[in-house]
DOFILUM-742775 format. One record per residue: x, y, z of N, C-alpha, C, O in turn. Coordinates in steps of 0.2 Angstrom, whole numbers, plus 5000, padded with zeros to 4 digits. Example, Ala and Ser with C-alpha at 12.3 -4.5 7.8 and 13.67 -1.06 7.14 Angstrom:
BEGIN
506649725039506249785039506649845039507149835042;506449895035506849955036506450005039506750065040;
***
This chain:
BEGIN
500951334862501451304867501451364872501551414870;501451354879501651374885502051424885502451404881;502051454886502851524889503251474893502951424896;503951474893504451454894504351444902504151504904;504351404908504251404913504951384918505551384916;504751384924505451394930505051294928504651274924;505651264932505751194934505251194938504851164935;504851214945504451194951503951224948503451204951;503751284942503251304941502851214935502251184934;503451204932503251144926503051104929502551074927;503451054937503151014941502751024944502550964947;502351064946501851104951501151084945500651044946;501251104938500951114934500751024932500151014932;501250994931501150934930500950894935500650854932;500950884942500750864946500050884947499750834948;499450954946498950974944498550954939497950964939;498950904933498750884927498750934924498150934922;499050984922498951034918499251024912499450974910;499451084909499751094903500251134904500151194907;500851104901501651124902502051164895501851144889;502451204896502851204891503251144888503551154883;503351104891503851044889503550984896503251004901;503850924894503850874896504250884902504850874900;504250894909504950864914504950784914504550744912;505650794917505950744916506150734925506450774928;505950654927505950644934506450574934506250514932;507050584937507350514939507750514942508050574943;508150454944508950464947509450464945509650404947;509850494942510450484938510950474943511150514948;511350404940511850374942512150344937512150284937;512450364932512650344927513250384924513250434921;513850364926514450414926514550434918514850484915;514350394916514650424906513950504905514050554902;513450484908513150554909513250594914512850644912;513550604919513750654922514250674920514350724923;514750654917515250684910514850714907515050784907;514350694903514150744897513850774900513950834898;513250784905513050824905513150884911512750924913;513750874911514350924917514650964913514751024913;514950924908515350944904516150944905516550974902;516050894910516850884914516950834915516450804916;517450794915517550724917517850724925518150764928;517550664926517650644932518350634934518750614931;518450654941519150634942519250574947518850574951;519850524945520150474949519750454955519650494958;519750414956519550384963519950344965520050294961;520350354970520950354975520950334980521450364983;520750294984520650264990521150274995521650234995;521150325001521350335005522050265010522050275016;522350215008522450155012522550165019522450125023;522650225021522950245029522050235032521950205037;521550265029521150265032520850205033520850155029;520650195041520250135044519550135039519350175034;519150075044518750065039518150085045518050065051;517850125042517150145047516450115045516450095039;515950115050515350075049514750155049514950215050;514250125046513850165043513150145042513050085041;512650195042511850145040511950145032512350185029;511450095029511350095021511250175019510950215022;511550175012511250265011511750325015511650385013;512150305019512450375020513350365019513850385022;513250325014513950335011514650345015514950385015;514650275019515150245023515850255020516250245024;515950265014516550285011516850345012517450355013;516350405013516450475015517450465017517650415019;517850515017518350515023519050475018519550505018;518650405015519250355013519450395005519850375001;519050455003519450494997519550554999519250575003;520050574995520350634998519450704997518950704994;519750735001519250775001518950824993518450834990;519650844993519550894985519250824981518850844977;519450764980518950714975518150724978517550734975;518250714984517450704983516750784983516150784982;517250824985516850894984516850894976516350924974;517350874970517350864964516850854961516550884957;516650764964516250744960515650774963515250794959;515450784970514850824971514850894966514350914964;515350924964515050974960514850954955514350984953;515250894951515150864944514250844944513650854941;514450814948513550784949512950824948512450824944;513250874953512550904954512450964948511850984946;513150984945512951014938512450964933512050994930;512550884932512250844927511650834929511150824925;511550834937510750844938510250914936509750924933;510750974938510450994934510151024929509651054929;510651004924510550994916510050944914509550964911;510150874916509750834915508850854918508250844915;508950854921508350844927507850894930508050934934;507050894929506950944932506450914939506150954941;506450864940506550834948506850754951506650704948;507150754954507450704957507250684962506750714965;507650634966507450614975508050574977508050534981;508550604972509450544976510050614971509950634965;510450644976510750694974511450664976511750684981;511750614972512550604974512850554970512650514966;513550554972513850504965513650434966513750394961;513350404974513250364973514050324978514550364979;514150264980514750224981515550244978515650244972;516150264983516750274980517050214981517650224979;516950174983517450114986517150074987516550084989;517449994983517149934983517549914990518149924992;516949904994517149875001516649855006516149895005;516649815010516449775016516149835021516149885017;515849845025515849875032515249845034514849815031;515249875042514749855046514249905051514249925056;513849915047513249955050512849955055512749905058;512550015058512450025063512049985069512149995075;511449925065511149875065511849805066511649755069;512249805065512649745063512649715057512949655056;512349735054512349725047513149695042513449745041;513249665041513949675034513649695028513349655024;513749745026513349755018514149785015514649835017;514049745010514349765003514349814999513849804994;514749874998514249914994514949924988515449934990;514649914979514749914975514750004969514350044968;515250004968515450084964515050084958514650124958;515150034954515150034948514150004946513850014941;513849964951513549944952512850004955512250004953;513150054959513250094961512250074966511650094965;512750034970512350004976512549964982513149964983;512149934985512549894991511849834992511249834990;512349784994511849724997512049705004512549725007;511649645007511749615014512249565011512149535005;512749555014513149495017513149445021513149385019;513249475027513049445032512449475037512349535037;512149425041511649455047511849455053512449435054;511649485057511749485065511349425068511049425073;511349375065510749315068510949265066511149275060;510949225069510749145062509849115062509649075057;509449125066509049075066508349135067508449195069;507549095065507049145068507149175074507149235075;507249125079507449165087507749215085507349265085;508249235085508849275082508549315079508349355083;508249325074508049395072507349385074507149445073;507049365076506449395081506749435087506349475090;507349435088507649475095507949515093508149565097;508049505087508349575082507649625080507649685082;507349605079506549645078506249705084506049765083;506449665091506249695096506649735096506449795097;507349725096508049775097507649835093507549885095;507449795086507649865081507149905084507349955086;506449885085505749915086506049975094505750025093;506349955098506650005104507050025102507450035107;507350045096507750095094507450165088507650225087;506950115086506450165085506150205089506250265089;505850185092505550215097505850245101505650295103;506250245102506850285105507050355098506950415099;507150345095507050395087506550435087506650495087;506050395088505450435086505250505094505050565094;505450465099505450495107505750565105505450615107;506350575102506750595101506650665097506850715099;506350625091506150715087505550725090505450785089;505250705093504550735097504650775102504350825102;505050755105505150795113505650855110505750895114;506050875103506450935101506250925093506650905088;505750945091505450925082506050995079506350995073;506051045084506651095079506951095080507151135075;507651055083508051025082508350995075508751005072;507850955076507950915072507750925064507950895059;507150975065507051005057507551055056507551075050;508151085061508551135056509051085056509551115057;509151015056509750965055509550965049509950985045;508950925049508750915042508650955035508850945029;508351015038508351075032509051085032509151105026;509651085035510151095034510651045026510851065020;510550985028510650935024510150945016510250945010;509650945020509150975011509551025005509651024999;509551065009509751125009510551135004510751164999;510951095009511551075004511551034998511851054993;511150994997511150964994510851004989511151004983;510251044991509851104985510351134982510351144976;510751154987511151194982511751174976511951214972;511951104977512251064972511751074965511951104960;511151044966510751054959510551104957510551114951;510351164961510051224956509551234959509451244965;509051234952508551244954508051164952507451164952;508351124950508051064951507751054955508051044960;507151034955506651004964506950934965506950884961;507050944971507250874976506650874979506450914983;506250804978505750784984505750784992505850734995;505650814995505950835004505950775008506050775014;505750705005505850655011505550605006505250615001;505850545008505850465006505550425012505850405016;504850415011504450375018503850335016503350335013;504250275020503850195020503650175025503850205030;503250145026502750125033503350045037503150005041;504050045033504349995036504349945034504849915035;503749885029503749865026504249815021504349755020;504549875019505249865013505849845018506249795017;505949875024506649885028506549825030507149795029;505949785034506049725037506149665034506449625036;505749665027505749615022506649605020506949555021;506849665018507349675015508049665024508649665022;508049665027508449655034508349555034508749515032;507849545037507749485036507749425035507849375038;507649455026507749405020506849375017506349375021;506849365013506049335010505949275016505449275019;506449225017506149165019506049185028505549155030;506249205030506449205037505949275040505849275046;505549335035505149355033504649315035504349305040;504549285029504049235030503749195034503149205034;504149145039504349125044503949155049503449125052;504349235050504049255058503349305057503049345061;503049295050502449345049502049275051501549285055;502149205048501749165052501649135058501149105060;502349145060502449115068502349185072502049175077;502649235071502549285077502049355074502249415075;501649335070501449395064501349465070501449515067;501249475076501049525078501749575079501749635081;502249535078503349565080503049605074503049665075;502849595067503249615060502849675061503149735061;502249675062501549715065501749775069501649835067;502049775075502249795080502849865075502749925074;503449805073503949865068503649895065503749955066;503149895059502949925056502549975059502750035056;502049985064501850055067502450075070502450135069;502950055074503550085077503650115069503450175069;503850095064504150145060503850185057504150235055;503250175055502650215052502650265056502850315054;502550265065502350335069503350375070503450435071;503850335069504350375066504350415061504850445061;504050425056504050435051503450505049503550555045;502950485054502550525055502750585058502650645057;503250565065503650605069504050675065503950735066;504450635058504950655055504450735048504750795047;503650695047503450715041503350815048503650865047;502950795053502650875054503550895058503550945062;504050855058504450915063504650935055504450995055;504950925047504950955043504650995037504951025033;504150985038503650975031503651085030503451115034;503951095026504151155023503851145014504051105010;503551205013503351185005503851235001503751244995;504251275005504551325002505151275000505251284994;505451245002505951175002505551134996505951124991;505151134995504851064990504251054990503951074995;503851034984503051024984502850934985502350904987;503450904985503150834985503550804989504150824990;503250754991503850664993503850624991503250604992;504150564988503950484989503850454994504250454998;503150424995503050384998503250294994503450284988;503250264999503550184993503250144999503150145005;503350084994503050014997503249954992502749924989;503849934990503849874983503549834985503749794989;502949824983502249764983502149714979501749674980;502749714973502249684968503049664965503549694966;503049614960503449594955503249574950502649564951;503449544944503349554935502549504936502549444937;502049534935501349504934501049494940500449474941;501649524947500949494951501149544959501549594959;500749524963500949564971501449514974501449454972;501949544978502249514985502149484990502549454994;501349504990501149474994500249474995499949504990;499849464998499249424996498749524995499049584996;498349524994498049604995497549585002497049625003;497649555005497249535013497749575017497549625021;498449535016498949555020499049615019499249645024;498949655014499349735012498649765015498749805019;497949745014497449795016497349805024497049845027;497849725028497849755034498249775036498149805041;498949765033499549805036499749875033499849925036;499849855026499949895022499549985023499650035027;499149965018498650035015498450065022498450125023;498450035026498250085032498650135032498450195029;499350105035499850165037500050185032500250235034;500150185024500150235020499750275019499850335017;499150255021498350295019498850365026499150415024;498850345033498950385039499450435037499450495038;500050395033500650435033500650485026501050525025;500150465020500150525017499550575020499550635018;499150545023498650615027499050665031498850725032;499550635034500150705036500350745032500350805032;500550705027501050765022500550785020500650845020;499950785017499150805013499150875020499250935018;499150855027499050925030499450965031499551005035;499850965027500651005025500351045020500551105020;499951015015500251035007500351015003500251034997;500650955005501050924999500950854997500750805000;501050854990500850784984501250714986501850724987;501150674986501250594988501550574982501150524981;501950574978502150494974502250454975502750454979;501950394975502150334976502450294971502350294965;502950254974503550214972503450144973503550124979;503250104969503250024969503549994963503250004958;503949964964504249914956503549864956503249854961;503549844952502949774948502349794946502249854946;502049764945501349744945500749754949500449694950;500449804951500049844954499349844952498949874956;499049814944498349824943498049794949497449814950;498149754953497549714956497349764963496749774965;497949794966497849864970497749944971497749984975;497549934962497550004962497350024964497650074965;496550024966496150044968496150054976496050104980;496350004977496750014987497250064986497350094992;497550094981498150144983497850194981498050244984;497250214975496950264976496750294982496850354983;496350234986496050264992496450284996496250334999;497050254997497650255001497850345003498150365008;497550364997497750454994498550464991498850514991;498650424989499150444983498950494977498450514975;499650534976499650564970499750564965499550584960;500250534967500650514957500850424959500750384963;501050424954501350354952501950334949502050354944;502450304952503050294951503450214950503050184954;503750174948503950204942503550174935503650194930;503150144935502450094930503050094927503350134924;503250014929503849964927503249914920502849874920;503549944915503149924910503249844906502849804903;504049824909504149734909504049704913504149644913;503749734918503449684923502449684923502049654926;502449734916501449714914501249764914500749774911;501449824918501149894918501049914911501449894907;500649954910500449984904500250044905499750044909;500550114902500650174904499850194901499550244904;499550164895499050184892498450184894498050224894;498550114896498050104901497950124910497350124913;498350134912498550174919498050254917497450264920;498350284911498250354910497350354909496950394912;497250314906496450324905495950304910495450334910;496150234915495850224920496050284926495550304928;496350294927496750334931497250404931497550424936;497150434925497250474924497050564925497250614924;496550534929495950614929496150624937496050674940;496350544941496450554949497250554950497450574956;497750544945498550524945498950574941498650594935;499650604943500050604939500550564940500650554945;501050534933501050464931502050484930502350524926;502450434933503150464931503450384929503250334931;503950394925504250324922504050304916503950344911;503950234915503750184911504350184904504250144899;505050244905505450214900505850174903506150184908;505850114899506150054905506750034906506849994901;507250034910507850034908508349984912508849994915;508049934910508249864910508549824903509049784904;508249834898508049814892507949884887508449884883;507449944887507549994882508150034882508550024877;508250064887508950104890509550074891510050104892;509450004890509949974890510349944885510949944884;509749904882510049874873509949904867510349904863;509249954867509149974860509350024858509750054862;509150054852509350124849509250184849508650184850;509450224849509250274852508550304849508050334851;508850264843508050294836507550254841507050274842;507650194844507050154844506650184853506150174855;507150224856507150254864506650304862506150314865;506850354856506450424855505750404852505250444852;505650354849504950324849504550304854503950314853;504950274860504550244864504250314867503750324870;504850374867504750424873504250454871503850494874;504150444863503650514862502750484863502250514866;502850394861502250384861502050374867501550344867;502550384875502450384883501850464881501250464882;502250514878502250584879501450574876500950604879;501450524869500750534865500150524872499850574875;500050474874499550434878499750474885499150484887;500050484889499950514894500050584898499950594904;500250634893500350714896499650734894499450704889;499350784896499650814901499750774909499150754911;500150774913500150754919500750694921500850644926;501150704917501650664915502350664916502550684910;503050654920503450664919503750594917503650544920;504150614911504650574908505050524913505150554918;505250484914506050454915505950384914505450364913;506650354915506550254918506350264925506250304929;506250174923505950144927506550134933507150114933;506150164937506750184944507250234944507350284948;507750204939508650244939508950224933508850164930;509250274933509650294926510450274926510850304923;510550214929511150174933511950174928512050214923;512150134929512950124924512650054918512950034913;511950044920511849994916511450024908511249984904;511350074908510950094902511450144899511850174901;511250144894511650174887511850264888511350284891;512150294887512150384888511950374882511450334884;511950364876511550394869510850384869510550424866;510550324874509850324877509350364881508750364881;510050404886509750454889509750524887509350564889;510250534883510250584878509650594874509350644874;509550534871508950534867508350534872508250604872;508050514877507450504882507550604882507150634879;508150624884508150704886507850754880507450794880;508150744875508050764868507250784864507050824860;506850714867505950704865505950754871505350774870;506250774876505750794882505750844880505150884879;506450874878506650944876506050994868505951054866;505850924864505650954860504950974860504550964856;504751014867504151034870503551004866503650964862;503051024868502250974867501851024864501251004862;
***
């Protein structure tokens, strides 16, 4: 066995494919019965402010801020970030997640719902009723990117000591746990998910060149965002993502992703590659039929091999193992959520049998309020009992 290693030396090492003292353990914990246990603190009350109004906010930056008293929410940030770093030895989401079941309206016009216990948000309502309507939502959005993108170009230092600022904080909640330094998509997910599938649909066959258009608008934001930050002393990797695929199959045809798609992932992980830094990519489903396009693409690992929607971690490791480091495949829909814990430390070990070295542990995706803490106890438990 290995001499006892730091956290960034074990992921450094695992991302290498090398050979580790223990398995890490890669995911995002939102699961408040383990942030109890593994803080060691329980959580306190959540209180809702009623004097405060109701502010709007983008998806992700936690529009509830403000409506709890302050000493609760510095609380749970410490609580948190102690369970992350007990639990975890890298993540890419550092917070408790939603404090208040409520309505608001984001900066787009959006109504999204965003739910605590669920510890998520969805659309409600749109800013449109009709194709027209969000085709004129499209162009808005696309000139406000561009406008974004103009922005960190013309001051990149600016804007990288905001951002290192915020990393930074957040680093310091966890430890020494690695936080991946940025979460970056070629836009693909944000339009789909803005617009809805059908209406989607819709204007990729009536106006395909609008969807086209957004997506290089946000890919070259993106691009903007990677050289004004890209610091390796901060972090060795990032997520890239693209949800492509669902249980058995793609989202969409492999014509349509090799012309829109794979380019701008290929462009935008060749930035962070001139940085230094390793690519995980993140897609839920069913991905054998592209693998080979996301190979090219320059990916470096693999995120989460959703093993009920057909991924097979065994198979991945053998085909793809000598070009990938591979994270997920405990699945936690279903394992993490209904079985035993005897039957979780089985699965985990025969993950660990078939695919380390090069391998970090975790569920598929996140570790939410929906999966067992005796589950993830157990998952933590096989990692801990070194290789």
């Amino acid at each position: 066995m290995a001499a006892v290693m730091t956290k960034r030396e074990r992921v450094e090492r695992t991302m290498a494919l090398q050979e580790t003292d223990r398995v890490p353990i890669y995911d995002i914990l939102l699961n408040d019965d383990a942030f109890e246990h593994f803080s060691g603190e329980k959580l306190p009350p959540i209180v809702p402010q009623a004097s405060q109004r109701e502010r709007g906010g983008a998806i992700g930056s936690e529009p509830d801020a403000g409506e709890v008293a302050e000493e609760t929410q510095r609380s749970l940030e410490r609580i948190v970030g102690k369970a992350i770093n007990r639990f975890l030895d890298m993540t890419r989401s550092v917070g408790f997640g939603p404090m208040v079941e409520k309505d608001f309206t984001d900066e787009l016009g959006f109504v999204i719902h965003q739910a605590p216990h669920e510890k998520t948000s969805w659309i409600t309502q749109r800013p449109f009723d009709d194709d027209n309507g969000a085709a004129e939502f499209i162009k808005r959005w696309i000139s406000k990117t561009r406008g974004e993108t103009d922005d960190i170009r013309a001051d990149p230092g600016a804007y990288r000591e905001r951002y290192h600022r915020r990393f930074l904080e957040a680093q310091a909640r966890i430890g020494d746990t690695v936080n991946l330094l940025a979460v970056q998509g070629v836009g693909l997910d944000e339009v789909r998910h803005r617009l809805g599938m059908e209406v989607f649909a819709y204007l990729e066959s009536d106006q395909p060149g609008l969807i086209s258009e957004f997506m290089e608008a946000y890919t070259q934001y993106n691009l903007a965002v990677c050289h004004a930050i890209a610091d390796l002393t901060l972090s060795p990797l990032v997520l890239t993502y693209g949800d492509i695929a669902c249980k058995g199959r793609l989202l969409h045809s492999p014509a349509y992703l090799r012309r829109e798609f794979f380019p701008r992932l290929e462009r935008l992980q060749d930035a962070w590659h001139e940085h230094g830094f390793k690519c995980l990519f993140h897609s839920d489903g069913y991905l054998m039929e592209v693998m080979d396009d996301l190979i090219e693409s320059g990916i470096d690992g693999l995120n989460p091999i959703e093993v009920v929607a057909g991924m097979n971690l065994a198979e991945i490791k053998a085909r793809y193992g000598r070009k990938l480091f591979l994270t997920g495949a405990i699945d936690m829909s279903q394992l993490l959520h209904r079985a035993s814990p005897a039957q979780v430390r089985e699965v985990c070990r025969e993950a660990i049998r078939v695919a380390y070295p090069g391998y970090f542990i975790g569920s598929t995706t996140e570790s939410d309020n929906s999966v067992k803490l005796e589950n993830l106890v157990a998952m933590y438990e096989v990692a801990m009992e070194g290789v």
